[in-house]
C-alpha positions as CSV (number, residue, x, y, z in Angstrom):
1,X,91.3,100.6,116.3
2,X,95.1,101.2,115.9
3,X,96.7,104.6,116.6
4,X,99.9,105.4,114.8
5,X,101.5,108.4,117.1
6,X,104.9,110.4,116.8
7,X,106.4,112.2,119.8
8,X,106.2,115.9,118.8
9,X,107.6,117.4,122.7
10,X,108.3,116.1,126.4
11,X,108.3,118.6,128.7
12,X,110.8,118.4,131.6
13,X,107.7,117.9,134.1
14,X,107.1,114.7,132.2
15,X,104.2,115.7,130.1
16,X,104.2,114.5,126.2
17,X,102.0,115.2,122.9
18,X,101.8,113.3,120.4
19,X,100.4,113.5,116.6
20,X,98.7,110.9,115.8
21,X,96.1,109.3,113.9
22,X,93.5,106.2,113.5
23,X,92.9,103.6,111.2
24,X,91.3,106.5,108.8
25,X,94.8,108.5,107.8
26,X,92.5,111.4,107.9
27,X,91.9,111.2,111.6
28,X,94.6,113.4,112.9
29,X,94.8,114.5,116.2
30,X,96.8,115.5,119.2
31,X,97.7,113.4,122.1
32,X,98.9,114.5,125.6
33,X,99.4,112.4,127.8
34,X,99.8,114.3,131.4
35,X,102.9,113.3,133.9
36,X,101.9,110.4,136.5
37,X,102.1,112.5,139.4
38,X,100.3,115.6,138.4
39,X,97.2,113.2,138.3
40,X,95.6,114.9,134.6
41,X,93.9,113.0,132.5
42,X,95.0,112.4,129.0
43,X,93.8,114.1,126.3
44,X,92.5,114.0,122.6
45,X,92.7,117.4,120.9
46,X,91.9,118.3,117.3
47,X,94.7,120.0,115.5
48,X,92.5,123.0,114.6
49,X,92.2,123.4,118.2
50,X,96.0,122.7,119.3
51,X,97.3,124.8,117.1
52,X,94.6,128.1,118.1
53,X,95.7,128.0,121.5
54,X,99.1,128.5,123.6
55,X,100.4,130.1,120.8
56,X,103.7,130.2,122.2
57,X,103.7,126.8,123.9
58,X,107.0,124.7,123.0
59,X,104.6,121.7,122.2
60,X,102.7,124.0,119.4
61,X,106.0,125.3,117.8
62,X,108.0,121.7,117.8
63,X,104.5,120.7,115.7
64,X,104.6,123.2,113.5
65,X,108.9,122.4,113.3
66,X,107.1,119.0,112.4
67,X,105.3,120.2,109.9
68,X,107.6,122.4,108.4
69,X,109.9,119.2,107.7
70,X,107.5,117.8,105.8
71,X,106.9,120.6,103.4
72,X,111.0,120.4,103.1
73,X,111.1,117.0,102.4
74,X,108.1,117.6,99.5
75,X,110.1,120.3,98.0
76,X,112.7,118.3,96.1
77,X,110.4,118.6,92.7
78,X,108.1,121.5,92.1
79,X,104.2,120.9,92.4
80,X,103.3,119.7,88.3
81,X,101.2,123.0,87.5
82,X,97.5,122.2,85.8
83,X,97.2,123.6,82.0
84,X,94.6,126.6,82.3
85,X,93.8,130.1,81.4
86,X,95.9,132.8,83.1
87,X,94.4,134.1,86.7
88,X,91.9,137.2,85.8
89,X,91.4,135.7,82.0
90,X,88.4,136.5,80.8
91,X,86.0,133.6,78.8
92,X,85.0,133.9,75.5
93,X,81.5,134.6,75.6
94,X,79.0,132.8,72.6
95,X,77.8,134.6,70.0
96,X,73.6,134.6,69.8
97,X,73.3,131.9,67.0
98,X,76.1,129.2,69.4
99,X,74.0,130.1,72.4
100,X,70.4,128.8,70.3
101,X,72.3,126.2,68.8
102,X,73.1,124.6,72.5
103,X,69.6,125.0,74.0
C-alpha cells in the first residue's frame, strides 16, 4: 500500500504530523510521528478525531491553515448552482382525477 503524506507541523521537540492518505484517496488520516528520543510510538489518527481534540494545538490550527488554502485555491470560480425551486417552495399538489390517473 502507498501512503501519500504532506508535512502539516514540526514541533521544535522534533515531533511531526502529517496528512496523509492510502491508495483509496478517501483514506485520510493523520500521521505523527513522535521525536526519536522521547521513545513514543507513531501514530495513525482519524481526522474526525485530530481535529476534536487539542483544540488549540499548533499542529490542529497549521491543518486547518491547510485546509483553509484549499478552499482559497477552489474559490477562483463560483460553485455552478443546480436549477431548482426556491428554498421553502411549496409543490404543486394533484388534483383528485391526476392522482387516479397515476395509480
Amino acid at each position: 500500500m502507498t501512503t501519500v503524506r504532506t508535512l502539516i507541523h514540526a514541533s521544535s521537540n522534533g515531533d511531526r504530523w502529517f496528512l496523509c492518505h492510502g491508495d483509496d484517496p478517501t483514506d485520510v488520516f493523520v500521521f505523527h510521528e513522535p521525536n526519536g528520543p522521547s521513545g513514543g510510538t507513531p501514530t495513525r489518527i482519524g481526522i474526525l478525531e485530530f481535529l476534536s481534540t487539542d483544540l488549540g494545538s499548533p499542529e490542529r490550527r497549521d491543518l486547518l491553515r491547510m485546509i483553509g488554502t484549499l478552499v482559497e485555491a477552489g474559490h477562483s470560480q463560483p460553485a455552478p448552482r443546480e436549477p431548482g425551486p426556491e428554498p421553502g417552495a411549496a409543490a404543486a399538489e394533484p388534483t383528485p382525477g391526476e392522482a387516479a390517473k397515476t395509480l
